[in-house]
DRENTI-473720 format. One line per 4 residues: number of its first residue (from 1); for each residue x, y, z of N, C-alpha, C, O. Coordinates in Angstrom, 2 decimals. Each point is the difference from the previous one (the first is absolute). Example, Ala and Ser with C-alpha at 12.3 -4.5 7.8 and 13.67 -1.06 7.14 Angstrom:
REM DRENTI-473720
1 = 13.19 -5.69 7.80 -0.89 1.19 0.00 0.90 1.20 0.00 1.04 -0.02 0.66  -1.39 1.07 -1.38 0.82 1.19 0.06 -0.77 1.09 0.73 0.51 1.11 0.17
***
This chain:
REM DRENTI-473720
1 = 0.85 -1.18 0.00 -0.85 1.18 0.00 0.89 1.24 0.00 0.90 0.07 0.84  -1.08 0.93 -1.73 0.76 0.92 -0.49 -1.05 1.38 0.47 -0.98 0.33 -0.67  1.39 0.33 1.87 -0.69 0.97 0.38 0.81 1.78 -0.62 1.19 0.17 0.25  -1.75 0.62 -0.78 0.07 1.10 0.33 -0.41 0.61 0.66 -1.08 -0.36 0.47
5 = 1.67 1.63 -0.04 -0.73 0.63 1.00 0.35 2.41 -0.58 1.04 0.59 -0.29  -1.99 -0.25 0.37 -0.53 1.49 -1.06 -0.28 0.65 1.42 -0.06 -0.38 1.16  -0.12 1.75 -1.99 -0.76 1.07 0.83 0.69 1.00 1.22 -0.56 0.79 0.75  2.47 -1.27 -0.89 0.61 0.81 1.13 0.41 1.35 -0.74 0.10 0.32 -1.19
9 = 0.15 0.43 2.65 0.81 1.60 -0.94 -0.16 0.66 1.45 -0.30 -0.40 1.13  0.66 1.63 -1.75 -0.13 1.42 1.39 -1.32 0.66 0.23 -0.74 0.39 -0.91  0.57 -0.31 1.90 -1.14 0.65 0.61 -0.01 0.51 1.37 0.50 -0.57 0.97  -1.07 1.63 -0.97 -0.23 1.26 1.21 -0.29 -0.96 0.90 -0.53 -1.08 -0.26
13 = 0.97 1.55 1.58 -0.94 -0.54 1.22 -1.55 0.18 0.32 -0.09 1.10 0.54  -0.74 -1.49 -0.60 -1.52 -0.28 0.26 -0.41 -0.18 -1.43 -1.08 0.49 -0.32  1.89 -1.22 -0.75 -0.46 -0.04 -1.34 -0.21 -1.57 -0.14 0.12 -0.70 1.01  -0.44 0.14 -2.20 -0.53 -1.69 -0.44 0.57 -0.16 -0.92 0.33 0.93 -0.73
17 = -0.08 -2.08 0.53 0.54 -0.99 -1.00 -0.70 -1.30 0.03 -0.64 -0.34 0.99  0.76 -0.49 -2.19 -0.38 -1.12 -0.25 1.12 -1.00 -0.90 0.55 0.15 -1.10  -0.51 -1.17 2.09 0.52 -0.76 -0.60 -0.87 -1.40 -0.50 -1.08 -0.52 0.28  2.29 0.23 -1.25 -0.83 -0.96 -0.48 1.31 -1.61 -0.33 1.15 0.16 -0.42
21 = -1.68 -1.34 0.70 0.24 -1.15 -0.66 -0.55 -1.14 -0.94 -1.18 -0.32 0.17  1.72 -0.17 -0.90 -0.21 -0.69 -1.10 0.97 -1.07 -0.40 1.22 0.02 0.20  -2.09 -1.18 -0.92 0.90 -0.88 0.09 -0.40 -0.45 -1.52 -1.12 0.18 -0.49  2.39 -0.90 -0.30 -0.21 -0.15 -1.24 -0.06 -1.50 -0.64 0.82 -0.90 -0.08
25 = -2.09 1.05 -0.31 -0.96 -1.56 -0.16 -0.28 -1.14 1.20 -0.16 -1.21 0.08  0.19 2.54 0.93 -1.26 -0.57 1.12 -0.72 0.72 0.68 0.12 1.22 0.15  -0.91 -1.92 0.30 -0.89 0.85 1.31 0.60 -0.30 1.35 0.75 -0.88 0.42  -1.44 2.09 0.19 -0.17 -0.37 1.56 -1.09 -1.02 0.37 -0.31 -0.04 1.20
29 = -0.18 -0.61 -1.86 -1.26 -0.98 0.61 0.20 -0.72 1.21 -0.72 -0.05 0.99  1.93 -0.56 -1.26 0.26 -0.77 1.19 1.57 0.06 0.68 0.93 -0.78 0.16  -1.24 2.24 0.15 1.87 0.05 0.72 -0.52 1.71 0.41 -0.62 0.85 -0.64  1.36 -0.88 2.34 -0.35 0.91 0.61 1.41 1.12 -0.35 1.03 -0.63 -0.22
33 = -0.94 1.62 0.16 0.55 1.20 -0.41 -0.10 0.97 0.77 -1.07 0.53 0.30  2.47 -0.09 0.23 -0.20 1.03 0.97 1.51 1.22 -0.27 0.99 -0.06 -0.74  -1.42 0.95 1.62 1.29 1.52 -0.94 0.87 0.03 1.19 -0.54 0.04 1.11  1.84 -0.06 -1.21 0.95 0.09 0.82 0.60 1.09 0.15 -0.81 0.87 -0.31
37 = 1.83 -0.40 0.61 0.71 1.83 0.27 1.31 -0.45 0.96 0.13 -0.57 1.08  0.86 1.18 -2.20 0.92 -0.16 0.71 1.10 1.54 0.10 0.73 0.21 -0.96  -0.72 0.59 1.96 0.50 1.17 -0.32 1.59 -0.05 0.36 0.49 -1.03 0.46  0.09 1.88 -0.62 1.77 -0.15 -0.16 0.70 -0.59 1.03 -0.33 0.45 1.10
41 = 1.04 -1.18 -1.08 0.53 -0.55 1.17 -1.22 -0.92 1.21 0.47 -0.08 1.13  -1.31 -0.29 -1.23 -1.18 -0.40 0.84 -0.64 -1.43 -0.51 -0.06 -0.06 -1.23  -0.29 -0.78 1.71 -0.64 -0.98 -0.34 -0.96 -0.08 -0.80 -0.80 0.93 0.05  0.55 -1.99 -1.02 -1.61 0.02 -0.74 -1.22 -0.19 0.94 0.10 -0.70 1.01
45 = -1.27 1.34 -1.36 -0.59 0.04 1.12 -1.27 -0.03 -0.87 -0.14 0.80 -0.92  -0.88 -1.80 1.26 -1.06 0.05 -0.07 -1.39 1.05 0.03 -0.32 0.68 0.97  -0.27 -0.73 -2.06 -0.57 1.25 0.24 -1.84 -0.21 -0.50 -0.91 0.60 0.58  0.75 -1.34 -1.49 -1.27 -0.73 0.01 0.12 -1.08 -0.94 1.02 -0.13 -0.68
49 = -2.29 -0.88 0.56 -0.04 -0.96 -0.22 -1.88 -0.35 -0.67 -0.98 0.52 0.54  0.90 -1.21 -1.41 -1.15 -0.58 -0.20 0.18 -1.61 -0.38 0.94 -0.61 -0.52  -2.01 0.25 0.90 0.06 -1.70 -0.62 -1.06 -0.78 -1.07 -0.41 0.93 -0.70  0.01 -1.71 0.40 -0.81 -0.19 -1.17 -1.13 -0.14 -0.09 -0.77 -0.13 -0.96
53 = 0.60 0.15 2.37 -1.49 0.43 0.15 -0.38 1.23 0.62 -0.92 0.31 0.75  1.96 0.38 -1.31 -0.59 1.46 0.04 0.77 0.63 1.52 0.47 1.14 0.03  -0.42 -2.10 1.22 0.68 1.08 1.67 1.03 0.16 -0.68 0.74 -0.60 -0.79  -0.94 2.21 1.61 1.15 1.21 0.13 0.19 -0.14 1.12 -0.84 -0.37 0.82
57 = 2.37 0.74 -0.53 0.61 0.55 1.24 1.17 0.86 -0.07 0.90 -0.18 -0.81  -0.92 1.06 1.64 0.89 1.32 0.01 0.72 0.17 0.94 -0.62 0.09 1.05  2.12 0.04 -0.95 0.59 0.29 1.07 -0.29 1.07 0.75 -0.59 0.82 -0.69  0.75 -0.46 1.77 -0.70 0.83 1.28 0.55 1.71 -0.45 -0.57 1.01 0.42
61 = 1.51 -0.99 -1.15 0.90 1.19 -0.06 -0.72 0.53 -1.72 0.46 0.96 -0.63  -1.36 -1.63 0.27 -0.55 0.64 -1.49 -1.66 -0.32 0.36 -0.65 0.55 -0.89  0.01 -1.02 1.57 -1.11 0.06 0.01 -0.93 1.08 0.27 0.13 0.77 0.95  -1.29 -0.71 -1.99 -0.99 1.76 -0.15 0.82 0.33 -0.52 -0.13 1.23 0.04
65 = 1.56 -1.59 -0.92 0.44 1.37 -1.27 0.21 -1.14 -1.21 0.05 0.24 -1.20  0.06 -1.56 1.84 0.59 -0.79 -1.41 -1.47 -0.99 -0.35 -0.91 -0.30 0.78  1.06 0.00 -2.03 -1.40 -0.99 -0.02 0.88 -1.23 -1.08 0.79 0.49 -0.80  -0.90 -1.65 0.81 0.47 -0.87 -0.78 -1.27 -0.31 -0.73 -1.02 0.28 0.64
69 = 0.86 -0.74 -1.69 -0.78 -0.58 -1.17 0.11 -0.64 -0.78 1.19 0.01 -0.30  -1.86 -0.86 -0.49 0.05 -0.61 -1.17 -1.02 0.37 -0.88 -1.06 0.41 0.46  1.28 -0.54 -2.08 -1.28 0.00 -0.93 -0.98 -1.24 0.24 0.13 -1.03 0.66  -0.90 1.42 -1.27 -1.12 -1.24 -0.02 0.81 -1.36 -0.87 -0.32 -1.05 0.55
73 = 0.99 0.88 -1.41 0.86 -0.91 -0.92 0.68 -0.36 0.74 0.29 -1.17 -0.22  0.41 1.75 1.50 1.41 -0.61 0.55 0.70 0.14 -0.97 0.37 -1.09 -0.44  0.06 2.07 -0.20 1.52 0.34 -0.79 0.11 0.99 0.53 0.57 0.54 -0.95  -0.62 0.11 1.56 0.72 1.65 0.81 -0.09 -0.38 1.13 -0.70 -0.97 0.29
77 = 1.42 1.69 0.65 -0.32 0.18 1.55 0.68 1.59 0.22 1.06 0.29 -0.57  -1.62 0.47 1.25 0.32 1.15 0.09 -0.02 0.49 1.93 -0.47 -0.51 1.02  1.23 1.66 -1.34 0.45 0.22 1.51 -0.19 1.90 -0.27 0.75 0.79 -0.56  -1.81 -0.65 1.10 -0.55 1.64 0.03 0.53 0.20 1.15 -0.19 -0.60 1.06
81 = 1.38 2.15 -1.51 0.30 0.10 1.74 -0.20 1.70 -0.24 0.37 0.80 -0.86  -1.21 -0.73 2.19 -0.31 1.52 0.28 0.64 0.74 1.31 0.59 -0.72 0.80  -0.66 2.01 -0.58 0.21 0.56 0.94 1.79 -0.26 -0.07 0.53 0.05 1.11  0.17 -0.25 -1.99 1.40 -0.49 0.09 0.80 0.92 0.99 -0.28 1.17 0.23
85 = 1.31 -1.88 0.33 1.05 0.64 0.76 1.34 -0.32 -0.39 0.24 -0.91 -0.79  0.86 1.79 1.41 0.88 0.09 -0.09 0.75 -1.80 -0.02 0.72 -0.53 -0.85  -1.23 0.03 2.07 0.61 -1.41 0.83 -0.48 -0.72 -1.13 0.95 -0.58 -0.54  -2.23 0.36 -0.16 -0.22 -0.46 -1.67 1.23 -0.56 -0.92 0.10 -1.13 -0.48
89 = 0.78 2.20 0.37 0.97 -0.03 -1.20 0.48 -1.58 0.30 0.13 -0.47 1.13  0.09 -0.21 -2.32 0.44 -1.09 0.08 0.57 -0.78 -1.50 0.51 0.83 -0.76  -0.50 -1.91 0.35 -0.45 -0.43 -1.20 -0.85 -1.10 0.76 0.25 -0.67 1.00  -1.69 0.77 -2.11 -0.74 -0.87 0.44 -0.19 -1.52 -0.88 -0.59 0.07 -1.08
93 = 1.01 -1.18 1.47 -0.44 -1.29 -0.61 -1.52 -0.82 -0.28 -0.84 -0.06 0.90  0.69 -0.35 -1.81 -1.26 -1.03 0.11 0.34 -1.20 -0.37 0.76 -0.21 -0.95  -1.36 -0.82 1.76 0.86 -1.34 0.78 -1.03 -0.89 -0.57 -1.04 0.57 -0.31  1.10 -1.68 0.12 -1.17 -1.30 -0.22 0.42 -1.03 0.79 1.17 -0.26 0.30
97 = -2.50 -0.53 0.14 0.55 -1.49 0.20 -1.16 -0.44 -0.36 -0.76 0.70 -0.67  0.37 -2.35 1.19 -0.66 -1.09 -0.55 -1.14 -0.11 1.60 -1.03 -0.66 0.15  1.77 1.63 0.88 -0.60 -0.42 1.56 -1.82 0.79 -0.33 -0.40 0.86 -0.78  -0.29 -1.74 1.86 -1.03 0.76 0.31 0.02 0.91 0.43 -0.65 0.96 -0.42
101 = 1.43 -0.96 1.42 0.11 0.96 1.38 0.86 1.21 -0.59 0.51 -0.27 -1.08  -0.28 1.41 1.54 0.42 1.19 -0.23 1.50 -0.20 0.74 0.17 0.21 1.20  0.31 -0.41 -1.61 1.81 0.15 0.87 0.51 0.91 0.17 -0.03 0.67 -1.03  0.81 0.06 2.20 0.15 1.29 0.20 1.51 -0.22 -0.17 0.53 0.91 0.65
105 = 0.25 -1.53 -1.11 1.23 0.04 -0.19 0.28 -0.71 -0.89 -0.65 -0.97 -0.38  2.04 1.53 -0.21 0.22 0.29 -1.50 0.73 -1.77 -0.46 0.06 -0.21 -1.22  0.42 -0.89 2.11 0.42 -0.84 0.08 -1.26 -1.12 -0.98 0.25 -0.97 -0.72  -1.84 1.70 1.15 -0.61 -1.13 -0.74 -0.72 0.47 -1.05 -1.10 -0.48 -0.30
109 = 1.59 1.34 -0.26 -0.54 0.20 -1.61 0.96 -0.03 -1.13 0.70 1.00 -0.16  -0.57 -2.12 -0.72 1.16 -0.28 -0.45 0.06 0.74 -1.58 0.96 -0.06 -0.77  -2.00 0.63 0.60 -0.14 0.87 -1.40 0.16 1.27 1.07 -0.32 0.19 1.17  1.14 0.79 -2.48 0.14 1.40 0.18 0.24 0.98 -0.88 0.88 0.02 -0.86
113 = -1.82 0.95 1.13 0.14 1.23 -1.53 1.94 0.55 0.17 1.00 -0.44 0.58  -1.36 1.67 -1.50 1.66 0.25 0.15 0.17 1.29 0.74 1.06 0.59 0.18  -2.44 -0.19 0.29 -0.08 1.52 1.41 0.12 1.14 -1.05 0.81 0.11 -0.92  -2.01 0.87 1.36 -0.13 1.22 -0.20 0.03 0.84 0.53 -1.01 0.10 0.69
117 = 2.01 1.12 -0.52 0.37 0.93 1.07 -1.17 1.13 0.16 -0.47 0.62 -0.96  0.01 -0.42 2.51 -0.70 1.12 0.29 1.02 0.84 1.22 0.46 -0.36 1.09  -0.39 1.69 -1.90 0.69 0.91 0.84 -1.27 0.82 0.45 -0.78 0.53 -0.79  0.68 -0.51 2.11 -1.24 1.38 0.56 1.16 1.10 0.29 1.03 -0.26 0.62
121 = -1.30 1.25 -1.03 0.82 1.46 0.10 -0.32 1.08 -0.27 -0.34 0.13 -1.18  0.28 0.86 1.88 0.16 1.30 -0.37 0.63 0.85 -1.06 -0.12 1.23 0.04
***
């Protein structure tokens, strides 16, 4: 599974972006997908997650600004993030696996896009 991952760049503080992933000649039907962030020097860090039947979950430090999604097809999954901050900036990944369950660490999703940088800045 060959993920990309779209939609990074610069943006003001209290501004939005959307990202987006995609995978080429498959769906998400049956493999949970979630967006990772890893900012300079700092660990990858979990940041939301959906699974194939649709649960979302959001790490505690983006929830009420980030929303994870999928299309109705399961070929996109997207990561709307609002209200952005500074602590934001990162490059952000989109991850796959085969699990039901949503995994919050980066050890069990063995597909990975190639990260799209979001700088929040002034």
């Amino acid at each position: 599974v060959q993920l990309q991952a779209s939609g990074g760049g610069l943006v003001q503080p209290g501004g939005s972006l959307r990202l987006s992933c995609s995978s080429s000649g498959h769906t998400f039907s049956r493999y949970t997908v979630a967006w990772f962030r890893q900012a300079p020097g700092k660990e990858r860090d979990f940041v939301a997650g959906i699974n194939w039947s649709g649960s979302t979950n959001h790490a505690d430090s983006v929830k009420g600004r980030f929303t994870i999604s999928a299309d109705n097809e399961r070929t996109s999954v997207y990561l709307e993030m609002n209200s952005l901050k500074s602590e934001d900036t990162a490059v952000y990944y989109c991850a796959a696996s085969g699990a039901a369950y949503i995994g919050q660490y980066s050890v069990e999703y063995p597909y990975w896009g190639q990260g799209t940088l979001v700088t929040v800045s002034s």
